[in-house]
C-alpha positions as CSV (number, residue, x, y, z in Angstrom):
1,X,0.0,0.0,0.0
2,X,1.0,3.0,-1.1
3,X,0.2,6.3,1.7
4,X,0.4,9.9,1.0
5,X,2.8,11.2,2.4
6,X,2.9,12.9,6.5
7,X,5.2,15.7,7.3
8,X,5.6,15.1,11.2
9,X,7.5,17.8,12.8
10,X,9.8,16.9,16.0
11,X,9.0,19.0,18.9
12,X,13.0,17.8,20.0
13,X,13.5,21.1,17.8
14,X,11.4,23.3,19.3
15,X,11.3,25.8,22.1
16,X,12.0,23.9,24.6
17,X,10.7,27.0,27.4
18,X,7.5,27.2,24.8
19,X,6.8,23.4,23.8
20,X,2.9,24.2,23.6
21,X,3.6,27.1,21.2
22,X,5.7,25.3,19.1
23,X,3.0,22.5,19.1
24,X,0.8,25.2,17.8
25,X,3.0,26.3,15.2
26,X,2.4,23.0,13.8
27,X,-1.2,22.9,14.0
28,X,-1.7,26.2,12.6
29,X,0.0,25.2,9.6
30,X,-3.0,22.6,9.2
31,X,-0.2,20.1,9.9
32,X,-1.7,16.8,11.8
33,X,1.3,14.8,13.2
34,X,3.6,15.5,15.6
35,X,6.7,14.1,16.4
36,X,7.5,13.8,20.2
37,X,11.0,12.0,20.8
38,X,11.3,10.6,24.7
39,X,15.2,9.6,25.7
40,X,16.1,8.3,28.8
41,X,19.8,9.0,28.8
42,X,20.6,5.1,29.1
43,X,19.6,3.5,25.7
44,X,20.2,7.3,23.8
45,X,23.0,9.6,25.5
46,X,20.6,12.6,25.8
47,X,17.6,13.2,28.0
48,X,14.0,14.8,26.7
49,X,10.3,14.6,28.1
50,X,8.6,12.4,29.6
51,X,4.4,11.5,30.2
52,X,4.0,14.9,31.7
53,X,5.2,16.9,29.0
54,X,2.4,15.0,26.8
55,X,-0.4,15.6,29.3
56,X,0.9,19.1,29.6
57,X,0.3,19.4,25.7
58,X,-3.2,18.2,25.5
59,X,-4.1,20.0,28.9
60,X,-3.7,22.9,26.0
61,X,-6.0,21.9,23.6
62,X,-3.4,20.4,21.5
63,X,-5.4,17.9,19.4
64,X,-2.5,17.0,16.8
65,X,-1.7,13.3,16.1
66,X,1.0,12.4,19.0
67,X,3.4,10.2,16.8
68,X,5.1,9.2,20.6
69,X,9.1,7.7,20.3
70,X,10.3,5.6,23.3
71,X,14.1,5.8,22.8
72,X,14.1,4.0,25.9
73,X,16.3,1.0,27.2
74,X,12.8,-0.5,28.5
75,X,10.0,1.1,26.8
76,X,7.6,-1.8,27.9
77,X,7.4,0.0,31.5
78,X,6.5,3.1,30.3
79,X,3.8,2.5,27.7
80,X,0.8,2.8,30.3
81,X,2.0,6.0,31.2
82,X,2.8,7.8,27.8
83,X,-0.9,6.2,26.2
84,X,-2.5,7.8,29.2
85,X,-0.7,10.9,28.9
86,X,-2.2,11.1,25.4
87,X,-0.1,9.6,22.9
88,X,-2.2,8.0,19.6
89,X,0.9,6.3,18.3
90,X,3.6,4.7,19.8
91,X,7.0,3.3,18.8
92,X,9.5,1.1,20.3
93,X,12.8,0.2,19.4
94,X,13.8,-3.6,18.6
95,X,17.4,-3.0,19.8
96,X,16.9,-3.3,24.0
97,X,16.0,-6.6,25.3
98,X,13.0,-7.3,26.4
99,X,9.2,-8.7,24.8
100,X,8.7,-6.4,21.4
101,X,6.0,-8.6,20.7
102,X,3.9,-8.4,24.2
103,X,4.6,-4.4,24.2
104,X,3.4,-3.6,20.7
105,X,0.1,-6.1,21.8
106,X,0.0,-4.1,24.8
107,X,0.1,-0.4,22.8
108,X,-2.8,-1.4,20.7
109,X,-4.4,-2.8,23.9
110,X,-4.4,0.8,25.3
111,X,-6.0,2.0,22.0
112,X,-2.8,3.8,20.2
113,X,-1.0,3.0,17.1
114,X,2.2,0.6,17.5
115,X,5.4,1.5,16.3
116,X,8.6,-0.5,15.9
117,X,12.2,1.4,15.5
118,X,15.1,0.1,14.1
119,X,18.7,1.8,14.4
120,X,21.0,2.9,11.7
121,X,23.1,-0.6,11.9
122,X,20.5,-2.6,12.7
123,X,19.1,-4.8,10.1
124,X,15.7,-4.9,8.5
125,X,15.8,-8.7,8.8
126,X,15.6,-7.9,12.9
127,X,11.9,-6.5,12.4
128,X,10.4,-8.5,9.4
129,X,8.9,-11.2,12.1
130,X,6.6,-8.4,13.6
131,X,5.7,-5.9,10.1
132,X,2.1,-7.9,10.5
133,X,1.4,-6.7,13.8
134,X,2.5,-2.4,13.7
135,X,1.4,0.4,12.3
136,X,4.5,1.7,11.5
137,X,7.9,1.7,11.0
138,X,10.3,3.8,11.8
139,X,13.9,3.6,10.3
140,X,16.4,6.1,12.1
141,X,18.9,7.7,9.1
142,X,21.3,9.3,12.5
143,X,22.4,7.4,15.3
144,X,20.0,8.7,18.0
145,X,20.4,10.9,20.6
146,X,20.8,14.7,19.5
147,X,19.0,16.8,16.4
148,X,21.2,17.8,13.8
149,X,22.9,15.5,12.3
150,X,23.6,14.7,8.5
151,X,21.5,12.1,6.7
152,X,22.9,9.0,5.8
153,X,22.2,7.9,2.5
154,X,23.3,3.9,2.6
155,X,19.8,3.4,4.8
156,X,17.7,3.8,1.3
157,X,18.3,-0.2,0.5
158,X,16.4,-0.6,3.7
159,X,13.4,1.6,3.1
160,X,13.4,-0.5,-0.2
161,X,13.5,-3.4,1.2
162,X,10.9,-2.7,4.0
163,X,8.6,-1.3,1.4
164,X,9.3,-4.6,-0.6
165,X,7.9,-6.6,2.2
166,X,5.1,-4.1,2.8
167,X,4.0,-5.2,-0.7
168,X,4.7,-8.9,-0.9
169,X,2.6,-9.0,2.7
170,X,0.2,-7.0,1.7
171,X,0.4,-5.0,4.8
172,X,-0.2,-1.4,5.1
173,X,2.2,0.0,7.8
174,X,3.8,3.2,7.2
175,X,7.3,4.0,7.1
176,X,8.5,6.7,8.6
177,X,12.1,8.1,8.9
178,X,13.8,10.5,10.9
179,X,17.4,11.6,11.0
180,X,18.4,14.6,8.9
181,X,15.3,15.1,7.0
182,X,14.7,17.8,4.9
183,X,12.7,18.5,0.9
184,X,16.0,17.1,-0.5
185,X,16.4,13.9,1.7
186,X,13.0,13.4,1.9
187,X,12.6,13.1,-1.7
188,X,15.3,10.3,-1.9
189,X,13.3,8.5,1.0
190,X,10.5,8.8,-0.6
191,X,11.7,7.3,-4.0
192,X,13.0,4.5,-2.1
193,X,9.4,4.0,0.0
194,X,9.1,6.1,2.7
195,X,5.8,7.8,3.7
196,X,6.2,9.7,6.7
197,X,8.6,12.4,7.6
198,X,10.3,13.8,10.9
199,X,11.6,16.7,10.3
200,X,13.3,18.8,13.2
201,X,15.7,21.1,12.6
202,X,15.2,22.0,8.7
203,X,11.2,22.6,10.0
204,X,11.5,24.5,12.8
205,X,14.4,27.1,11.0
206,X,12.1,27.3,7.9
207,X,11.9,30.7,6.8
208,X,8.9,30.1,5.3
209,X,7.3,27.0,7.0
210,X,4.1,27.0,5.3
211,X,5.8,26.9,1.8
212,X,7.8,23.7,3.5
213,X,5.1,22.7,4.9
214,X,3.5,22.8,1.3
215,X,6.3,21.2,-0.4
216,X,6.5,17.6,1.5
217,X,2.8,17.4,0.7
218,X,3.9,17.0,-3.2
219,X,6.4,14.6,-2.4
């Protein structure tokens, strides 16, 4: 299946003393994702929000799609919290050890979306056992931990190859990636399969954000 393509703006590169303002930024735009990135300082060397900050969000009438990242070395203890808090999607990251399989059962128990993340090194073949059961799929193109960094162009084989199995499997998850994302990545990602796009730092230093805004829509 084939989506139309998402523009999901990361609130990691927002104004960190205004996060609700920068929320609304996005929704003004008529944007309907956003892109909320939680690190715990153990599996990611950077720490971010937690199931406040969300709550805080919606307390303010923030009714944007909360596209909710666990970069977390045990995201299966926090998954209660964060779809309480108000997340509608939320993704987990094969890498840690513990049951991928139970959490993402558990996600969609708690009425959100399910996610599953791999890593820049890890292999797509680490994921393909659970593409029946998610939503979505996020592949990082940085190493996570900090905004920023430069796109790496070697992950396209592995939105191809997820998109291959997407099609074999008849399965409609999306594919979303995030790591130096901008019109000119996100192109070439979406060439190679991609759907959805988390984009931080080229968003939120837009000069003009509707016209970006406007411009990943024709991607």
């Amino acid at each position: 299946m084939i989506h139309a393509p998402i523009l999901a703006p990361s609130l990691l590169a927002g104004d960190h003393a205004h996060l609700a303002a920068s929320a609304a930024t996005v929704a003004e735009l008529g944007l309907k994702w956003l892109h909320i990135d939680i690190m715990d300082g153990n599996f990611v060397p950077n720490l971010t929000f937690g199931p406040e900050t969300v709550t805080a969000l919606r307390r303010h009438g923030n009714t944007l799609f909360f596209d909710t990242h666990l970069m977390l070395a045990r995201p299966d203890r926090y998954v209660e919290a964060f779809a309480h808090a108000g997340a509608d999607l939320i993704s987990i990251h094969i890498e840690p050890d513990y049951d991928h399989a139970a959490t993402l059962a558990r996600i969609r128990a708690l009425g959100c979306q399910a996610g599953i993340v791999i890593n820049p090194d890890t292999p797509a073949n680490a994921i393909k056992h659970l593409l029946a059961t998610v939503d979505l799929v996020l592949v990082m193109t940085v190493q996570p931990g900090f905004g920023g960094q430069p796109f790496r162009t070697d992950l396209l084989q592995k939105l191809t190859q997820l998109a291959m199995w997407r099609a074999e499997q008849n399965l409609s998850f999306r594919i979303e990636v995030d790591g130096g994302i901008d019109l000119q990545t996100g192109a070439k990602c979406r060439t190679a399969g991609a759907d959805t796009f988390v984009a931080g730092t080229s968003f939120f230093k837009a000069a003009d954000k509707a016209a970006y805004a406007a411009s990943f829509a024709l991607l």
